[in-house]
N, C-alpha and C positions, 0 to 999 in steps of 0.2 A: 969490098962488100960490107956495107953497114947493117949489124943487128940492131934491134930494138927488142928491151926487154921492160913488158910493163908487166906491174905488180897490183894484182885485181884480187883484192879484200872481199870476202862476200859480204852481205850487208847485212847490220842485224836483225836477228829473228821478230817480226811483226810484234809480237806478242811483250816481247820485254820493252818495246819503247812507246807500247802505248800508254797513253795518258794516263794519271791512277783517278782515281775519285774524288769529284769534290767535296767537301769536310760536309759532317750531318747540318741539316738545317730543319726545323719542324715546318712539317707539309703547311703551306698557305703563312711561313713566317716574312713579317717582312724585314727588307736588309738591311738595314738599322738596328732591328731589335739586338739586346744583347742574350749571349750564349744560344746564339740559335732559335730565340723563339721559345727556349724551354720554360717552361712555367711552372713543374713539378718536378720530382725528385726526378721521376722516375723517368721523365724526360731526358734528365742530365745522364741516369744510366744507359737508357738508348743511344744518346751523344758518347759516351764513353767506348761503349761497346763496337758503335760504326766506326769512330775514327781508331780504335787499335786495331780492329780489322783493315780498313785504310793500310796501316803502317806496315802492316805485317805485310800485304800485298805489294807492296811500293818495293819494300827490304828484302822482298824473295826476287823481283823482278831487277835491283839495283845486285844482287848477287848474281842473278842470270844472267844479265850482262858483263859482270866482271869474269865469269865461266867460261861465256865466249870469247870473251878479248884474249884468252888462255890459249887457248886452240891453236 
């Protein structure tokens, strides 16, 4: 009598392997322009502000993943 024994991984949670965000760009910039299109300071802090939110999102999701490989 031969057994077979297969080993079925669940697949990761949706949520952690989705895509993150693409980096800010000011609305109507075009893709050439440098730093986004920003023209004013205040610009650059909206660019700062999204892209460390960006990181933070990426870095919670790159640790959720390593949580479940845990499991």
């Amino acid at each position: 009598m031969l057994v077979q024994t297969d080993i079925i991984r669940p697949r990761v949670p949706a949520s952690l392997v989705a895509l993150c965000d693409k980096p800010w760009r000011k609305p109507g910039a075009a893709p050439s322009e440098r730093a986004g299109g920003a023209r004013k300071v205040d610009d650059l802090y909206t660019r700062g502000d999204v892209n460390e939110a960006r990181l933070v999102a990426c870095a919670a999701k790159v640790a959720g993943i390593g949580e479940w490989d845990r499991q």
